[in-house]
N, C-alpha and C positions, 0 to 999 in steps of 0.2 A: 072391128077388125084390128084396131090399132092396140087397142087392151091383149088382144090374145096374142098379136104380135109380141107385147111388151111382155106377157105372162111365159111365151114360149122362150125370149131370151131373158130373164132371171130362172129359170131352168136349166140354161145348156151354162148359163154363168155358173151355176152352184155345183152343175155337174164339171166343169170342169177346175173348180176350186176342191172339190172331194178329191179327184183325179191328182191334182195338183199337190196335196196336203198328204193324200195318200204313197208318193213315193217319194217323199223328205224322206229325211232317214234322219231324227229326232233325236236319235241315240248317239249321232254322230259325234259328239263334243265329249260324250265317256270315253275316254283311254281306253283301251284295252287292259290288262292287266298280265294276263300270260294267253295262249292261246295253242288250247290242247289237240294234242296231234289228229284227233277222230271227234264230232259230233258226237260224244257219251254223255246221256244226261247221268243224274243220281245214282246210283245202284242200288236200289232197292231192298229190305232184309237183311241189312248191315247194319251193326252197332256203331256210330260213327262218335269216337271216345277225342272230347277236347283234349290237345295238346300244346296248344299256344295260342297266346295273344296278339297279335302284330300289329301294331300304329306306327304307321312310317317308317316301315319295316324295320323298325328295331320291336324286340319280347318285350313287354310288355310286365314288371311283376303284379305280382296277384294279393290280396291280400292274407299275410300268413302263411303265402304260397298253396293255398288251399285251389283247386284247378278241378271239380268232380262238376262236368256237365257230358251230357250224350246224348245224340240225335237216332230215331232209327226211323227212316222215310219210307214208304207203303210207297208198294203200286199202285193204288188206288187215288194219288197224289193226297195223303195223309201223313201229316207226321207224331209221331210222340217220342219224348226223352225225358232228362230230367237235370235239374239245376240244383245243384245243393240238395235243400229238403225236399224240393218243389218240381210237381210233373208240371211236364210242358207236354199241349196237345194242339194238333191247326192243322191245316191243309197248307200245301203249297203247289205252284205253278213254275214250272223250268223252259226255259229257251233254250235246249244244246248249242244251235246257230247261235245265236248272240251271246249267249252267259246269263240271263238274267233271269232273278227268280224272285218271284214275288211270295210273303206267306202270310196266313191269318192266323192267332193262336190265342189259347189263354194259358195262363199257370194259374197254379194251387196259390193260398199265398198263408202257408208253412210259415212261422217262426220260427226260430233256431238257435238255440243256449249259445253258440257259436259264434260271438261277433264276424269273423273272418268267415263265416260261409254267408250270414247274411250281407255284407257290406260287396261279398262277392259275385253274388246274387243279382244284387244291385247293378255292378261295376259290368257283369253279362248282359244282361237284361237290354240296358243304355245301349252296347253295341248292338245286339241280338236286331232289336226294333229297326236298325240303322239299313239293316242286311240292303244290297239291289241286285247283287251277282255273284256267280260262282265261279270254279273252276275245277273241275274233275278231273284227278287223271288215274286213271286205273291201273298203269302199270307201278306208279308208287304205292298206289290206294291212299291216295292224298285226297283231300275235301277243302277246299277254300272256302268259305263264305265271306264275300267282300263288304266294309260296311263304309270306305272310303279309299282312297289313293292309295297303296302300298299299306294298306290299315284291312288286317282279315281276321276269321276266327278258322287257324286250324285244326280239323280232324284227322284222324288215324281209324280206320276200321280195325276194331279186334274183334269182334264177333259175327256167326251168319244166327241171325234169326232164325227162330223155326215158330211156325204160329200153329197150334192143334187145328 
C-alpha cells in the first residue's frame, strides 16, 4: 500500500512539474525586436531579394559590395534561393505569435573565380545559420530575419512566383 502510495505521488509530482514547465514562458528573456501590426507569417511565392546587412543596426559592407542572395518560401514550409553561385534548399518553421523560426537547409558548394562572391558567401552563410526570428510586415513588403540584437538580414520582395 505504501509503494503505490509513493508511486501515485511521484506521478501527480511529474504531472505537476510538466504543468509547471509548461507555462514558463522560455522565450521570455528574447527582446522583441519590432512587433507587426497583425499575426502575418511569411508570404509565400515571393522572391525575397537581399537588401542589407544589419549588425547593431548599423549596414554592414559586403565584400566588393557584391549583395546577390534570394529566398523564395513554399507553402508547404519549404524553402529554396540562392547565394552567390550556390542554391540554398531546407524547410522551415514560423511562429506569427512569437516571431520565431526555425530552419534546416543545405547548399551547393559552388566555387566561384570571384573572391568577393565567395568570401561573401562565406560572410552570409555565418549569419544565415545564426537566424531565431523574423519580422514581416506586408504593407512595406519588408522581411527581417533576425540573427541577433538589432543584427538582421534584410529582404525586399521583387517578384510573385508562379510554379507550372
Amino acid at each position: 500500500m505504501a509503494n503505490l502510495s509513493l508511486k501515485l505521488l511521484i506521478k501527480i509530482s511529474l504531472l505537476f512539474c510538466l504543468a509547471l514547465c509548461m507555462a514558463c514562458d522560455s522565450d521570455s528573456e528574447t527582446p522583441q525586436k519590432e512587433t507587426p501590426q497583425e499575426e502575418i507569417p511569411i508570404e509565400a511565392e515571393l522572391q525575397w531579394q537581399l537588401g542589407a546587412i544589419i549588425e547593431n543596426g548599423e549596414k554592414l559592407a559586403t565584400p566588393g559590395n557584391y549583395m546577390y542572395a534570394y529566398l523564395i518560401f513554399e507553402d508547404n514550409e519549404k524553402f529554396e534561393g540562392r547565394v552567390g553561385a550556390n542554391q540554398i534548399r531546407g524547410t522551415f518553421k514560423t511562429n506569427p505569435t512569437t516571431g520565431k523560426i526555425s530552419m534546416e537547409y543545405s547548399i551547393t558548394q559552388v566555387a566561384s573565380l570571384e573572391p568577393n562572391v565567395m568570401e561573401f558567401e562565406e560572410m552570409y552563410m555565418k549569419l544565415f545559420h545564426k537566424i531565431t526570428s523574423y519580422v514581416y510586415t506586408d504593407l512595406d513588403n519588408d522581411l527581417k530575419l533576425y540573427y541577433g540584437d538589432n543584427s538582421y538580414l534584410q529582404y525586399q520582395s521583387l517578384v510573385r512566383v508562379s510554379y507550372p
